[in-house]
N, C-alpha and C positions, 0 to 999 in steps of 0.2 A: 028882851028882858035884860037888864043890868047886869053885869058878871056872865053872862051866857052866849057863848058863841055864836052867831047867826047862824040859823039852816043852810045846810049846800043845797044850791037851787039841781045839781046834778053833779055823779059823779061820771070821771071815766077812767078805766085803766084800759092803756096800749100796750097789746100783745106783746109779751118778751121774743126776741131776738135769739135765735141760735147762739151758743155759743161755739167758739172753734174746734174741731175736731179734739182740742189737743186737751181739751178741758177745762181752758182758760176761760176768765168770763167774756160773755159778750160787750160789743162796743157799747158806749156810753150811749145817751139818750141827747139831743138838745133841744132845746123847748125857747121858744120866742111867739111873742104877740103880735097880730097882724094889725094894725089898723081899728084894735079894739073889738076885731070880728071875729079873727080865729085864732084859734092855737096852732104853729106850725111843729110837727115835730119831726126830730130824724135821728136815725139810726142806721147802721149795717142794713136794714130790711126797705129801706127807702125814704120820703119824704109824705108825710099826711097831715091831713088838715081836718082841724075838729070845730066845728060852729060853737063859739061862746055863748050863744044863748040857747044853747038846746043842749050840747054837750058832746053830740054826735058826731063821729067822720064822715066828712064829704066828701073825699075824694083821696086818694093814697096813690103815688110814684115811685114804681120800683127803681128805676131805674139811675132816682136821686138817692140814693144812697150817699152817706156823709155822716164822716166824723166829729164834724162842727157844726152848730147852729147855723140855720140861715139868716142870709144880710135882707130886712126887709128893702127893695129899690120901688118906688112909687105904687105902682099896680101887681108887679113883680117878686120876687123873693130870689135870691142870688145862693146859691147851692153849688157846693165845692165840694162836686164828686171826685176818685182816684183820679181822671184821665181827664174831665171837664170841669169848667164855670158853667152853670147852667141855669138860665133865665126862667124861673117856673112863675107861672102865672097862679096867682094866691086866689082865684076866683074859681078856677076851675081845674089845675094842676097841669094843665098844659106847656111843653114848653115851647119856650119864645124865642129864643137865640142859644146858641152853643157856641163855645171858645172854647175849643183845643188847648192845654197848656203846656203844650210844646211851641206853640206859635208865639211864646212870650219869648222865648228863647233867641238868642244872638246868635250868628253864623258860629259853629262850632263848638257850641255850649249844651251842655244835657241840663236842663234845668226843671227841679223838682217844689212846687209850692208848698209853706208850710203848713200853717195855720193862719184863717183869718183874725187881725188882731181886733178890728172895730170898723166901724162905720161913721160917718156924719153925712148927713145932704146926700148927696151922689156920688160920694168918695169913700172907697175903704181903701184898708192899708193890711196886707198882708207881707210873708217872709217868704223866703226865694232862697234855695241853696245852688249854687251853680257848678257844674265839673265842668272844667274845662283843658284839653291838654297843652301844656307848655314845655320851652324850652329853658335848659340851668346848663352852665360851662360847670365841668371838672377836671380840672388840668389840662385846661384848653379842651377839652372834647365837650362838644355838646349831648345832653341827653334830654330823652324825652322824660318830663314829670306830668303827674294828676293834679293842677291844680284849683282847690276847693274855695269858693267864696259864698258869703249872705248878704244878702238883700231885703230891704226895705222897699214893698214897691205899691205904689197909691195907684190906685186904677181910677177910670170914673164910669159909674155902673151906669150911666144914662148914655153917653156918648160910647160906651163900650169901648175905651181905648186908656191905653197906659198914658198917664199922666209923667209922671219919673220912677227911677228906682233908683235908692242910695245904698252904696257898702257901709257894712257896720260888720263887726268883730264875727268871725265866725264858731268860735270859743273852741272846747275839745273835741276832740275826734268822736265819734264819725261825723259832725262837722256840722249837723242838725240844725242850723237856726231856730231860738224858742225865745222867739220876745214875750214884750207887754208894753198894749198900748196904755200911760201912766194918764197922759192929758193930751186932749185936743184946744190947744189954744187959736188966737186970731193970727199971729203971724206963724206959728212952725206947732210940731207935735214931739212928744217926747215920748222914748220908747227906754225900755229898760231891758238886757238881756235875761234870761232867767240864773237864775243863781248855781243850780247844780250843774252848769254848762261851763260855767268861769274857771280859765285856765289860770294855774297857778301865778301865771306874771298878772292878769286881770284883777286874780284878788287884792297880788300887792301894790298895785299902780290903786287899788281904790280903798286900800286902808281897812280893808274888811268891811268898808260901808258899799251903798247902792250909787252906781255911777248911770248916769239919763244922758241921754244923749237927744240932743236938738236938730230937728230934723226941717228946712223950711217946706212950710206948706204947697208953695207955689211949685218950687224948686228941685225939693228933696234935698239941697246943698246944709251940710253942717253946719251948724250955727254953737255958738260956747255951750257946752254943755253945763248940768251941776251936777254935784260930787255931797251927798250927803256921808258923811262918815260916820254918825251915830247910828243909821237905818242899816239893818243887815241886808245882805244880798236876797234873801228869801222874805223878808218883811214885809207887809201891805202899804204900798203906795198909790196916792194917785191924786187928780191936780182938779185947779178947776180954771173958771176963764177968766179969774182975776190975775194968776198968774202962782198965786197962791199952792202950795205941797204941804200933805197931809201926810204922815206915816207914824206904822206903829213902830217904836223904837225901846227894847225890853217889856217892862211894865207901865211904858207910858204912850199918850197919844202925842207925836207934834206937829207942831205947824212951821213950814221954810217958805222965806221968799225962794221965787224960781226962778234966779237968775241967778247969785250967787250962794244958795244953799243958809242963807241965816236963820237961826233959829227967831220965830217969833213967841211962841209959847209953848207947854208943856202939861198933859193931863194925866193925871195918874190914875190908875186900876186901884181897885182895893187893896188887892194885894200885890206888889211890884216884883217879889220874891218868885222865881222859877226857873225852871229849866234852861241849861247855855242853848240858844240858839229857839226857843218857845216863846212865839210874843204874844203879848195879853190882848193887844188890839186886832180885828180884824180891818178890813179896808172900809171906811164911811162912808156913810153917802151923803153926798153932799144936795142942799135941794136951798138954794140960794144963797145966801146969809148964815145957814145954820147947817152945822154936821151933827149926824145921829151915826154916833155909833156903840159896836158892842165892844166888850171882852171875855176872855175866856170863864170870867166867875160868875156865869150871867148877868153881869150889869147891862143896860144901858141908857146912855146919855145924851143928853143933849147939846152941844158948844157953841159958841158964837164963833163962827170962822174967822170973824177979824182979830177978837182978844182973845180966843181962851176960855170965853168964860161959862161957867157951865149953867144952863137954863135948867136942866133936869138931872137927875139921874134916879133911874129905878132899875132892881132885880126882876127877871122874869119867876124868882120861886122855882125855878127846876134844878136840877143836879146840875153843878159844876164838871166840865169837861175841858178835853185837851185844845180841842178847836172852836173857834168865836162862832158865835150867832150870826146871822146873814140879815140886814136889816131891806126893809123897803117903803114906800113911802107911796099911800091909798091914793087912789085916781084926783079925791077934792084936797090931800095934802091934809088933812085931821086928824089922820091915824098914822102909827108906826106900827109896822108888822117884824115881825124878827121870829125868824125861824131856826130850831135848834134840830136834834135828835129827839127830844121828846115831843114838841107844839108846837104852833104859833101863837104869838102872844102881842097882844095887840095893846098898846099905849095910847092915851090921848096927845099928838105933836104938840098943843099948847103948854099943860103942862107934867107931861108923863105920868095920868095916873092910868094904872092901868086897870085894862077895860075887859078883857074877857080872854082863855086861853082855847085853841082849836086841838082836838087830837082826832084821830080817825076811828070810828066806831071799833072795838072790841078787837082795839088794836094795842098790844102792850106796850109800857112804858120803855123806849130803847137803852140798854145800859148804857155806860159810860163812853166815848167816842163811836159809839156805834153809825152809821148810815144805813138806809138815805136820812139825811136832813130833810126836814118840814123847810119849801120858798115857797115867798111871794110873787104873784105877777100880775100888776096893778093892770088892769083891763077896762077904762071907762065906768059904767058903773058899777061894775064886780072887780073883784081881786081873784084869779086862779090863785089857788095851793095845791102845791105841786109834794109829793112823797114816794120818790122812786118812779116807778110809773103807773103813780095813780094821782089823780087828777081831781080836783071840785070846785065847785065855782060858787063864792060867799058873797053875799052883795053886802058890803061893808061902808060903812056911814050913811 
């Protein structure tokens, strides 16, 4: 019915997680789509698999325990436990291969993996902190030092073997590497450090804006980077395969060539006014030709990626908060879904009117920045919405 949220054909909520002794919260949750079959999810408690057309768990791995979402690899799923890489089979939880990640390590290296940053085809690319001890003269004496390096290192999850691995900035102590994958292009990838990590010479070599670094695909060898100066170090960036950079920059959205950082356009929020260092924009998504994105005053829009120009823009009607909307884009590509702290709110992609809002039965309205946020997770022909850790599955368009 028009204005009226489709029935959840089921819901599920995944058992909460111990939290640690010390009464800190339990680890995060991460949630990815398999193949439009299942929901994979993981936590401190292990890796489980929920059947998208029924709702159910089919199968649960303790032993895949993980911080980060899994990499789907063809039949497989790639699960980045404390001490392993571990090949689980998405069919029936089994697993396929195990990699030690000590074994990535060089002769005389301690090397700690960070987080995985992304995937494409058979390739991800995660971060690598290395100790290694070395020697330094001090008035002619030599001594021994600890020295600390990060890494970029592209694996390839079918052939099971390191591709390369490139040094990049290891920023402040204790030395943590935290990227982000920004764009996977044809010839290299661009990675961004995270902003709270940048050492004071970092910030000033990059003007208080966001410096990307060009990484070649084949290679891992540096390639020029760009240096956007109006983007903060913490702002939402990210690219697409025209070569094209999107970011939010204050109270506005922009667009940069990605080779030299030029501005090609500029969107503004309703309101541009706010907080030093609080951007209106969240990160878009991009779905060919056009970006959808939000801002923090509930809007959202629709852009022409090449000009600027804006096809839509609509309010979702809920309370204004500190953090943007999380936008997604329905299995046939008709709908926009955008999830806040109160619902999701579904737009028509052609021309933003909007179509119907979801909330969780006899579930109150969340105040002001509150969490979890209501996401999408387009599934073939349902969409999961996901709200902490409970689950429903909407068959949208």
């Amino acid at each position: 019915m028009a204005g009226f949220a489709p029935g959840p054909q089921w819901r599920y909520e995944h058992p909460a997680a111990p939290g640690p002794s010390d009464g800190a919260p339990a680890g995060p949750l991460g949630a990815v789509v398999w193949q439009d079959r299942l929901l994979l999810l993981t936590d401190s408690q292990g890796t489980a698999a929920v059947d998208l057309r029924t709702g159910r768990r089919v199968w649960k791995l303790d032993e895949a325990a993980s911080a980060s979402r899994v990499v789907p690899v063809g039949t497989y799923c790639l699960v980045d436990t404390v001490e392993e890489l571990l090949w689980v089979s998405a069919a029936d939880g089994r697993v396929g291969q195990r990699l030690a990640k000590n074994t990535l390590a060089r002769p005389g290296e301690t090397l700690t993996i960070g987080q995985v940053l992304g995937s494409e085809g058979s390739t991800a690319w995660f971060t690598a902190h290395v100790r290694r001890t070395g020697e330094r003269s001090v008035k002619g004496r030599k001594q021994k030092v600890t020295v600390h390096e990060a890494y970029v290192v592209a694996y390839d999850l079918a052939a099971r073997a390191q591709q390369w691995r490139a040094r990049v900035p290891e920023g402040r102590a204790p030395h943590t590497p935290a990227y982000q994958l920004v764009a996977v292009r044809r010839d290299d990838v661009l990675v961004r450090q995270d902003g709270g990590s940048l050492t004071p010479a970092q910030q000033k070599a990059a003007r208080g804006g966001s410096s990307l670094l060009s990484l070649d695909r084949a290679t891992g060898a540096a390639r020029p980077g760009t240096l956007l100066t109006a983007v903060g170090a913490t702002a939402a960036v990210t690219g697409d395969t025209s070569g094209r950079l999107y970011a939010a920059a204050g109270g506005e959205l922009h667009a940069y060539t990605g080779t030299d950082g030029r501005r090609l356009w500029r969107v503004a929020a309703a309101n541009t006014r706010g907080e030093p260092g609080v951007f209106a924009y969240g990160t878009p998504l991009v779905a060919g030709q056009v970006l959808y994105a939000a801002n923090r005053f509930q809007q959202v829009c629709a852009v022409d990626g090449a000009t600027g120009r804006e096809l839509w823009r609509r309010s979702t009607q809920a309370p204004a908060w500190r953090e943007t909307p999380v936008t997604a884009l329905s299995p046939s590509g008709r709908t926009v879904l955008t999830g806040d702290a109160v619902q999701l709110t579904a737009f028509a992609a052609r021309d933003g009117r909007r179509l119907w809002k979801f909330q969780e039965a006899g579930a109150d309205d969340a105040p002001e920045q509150a969490a979890p946020r209501y996401a999408a997770f387009p599934a073939g022909a349902r969409t999961v919405v996901r709200r902490g850790r409970t689950f429903y599955s909407l068959p949208v368009d």
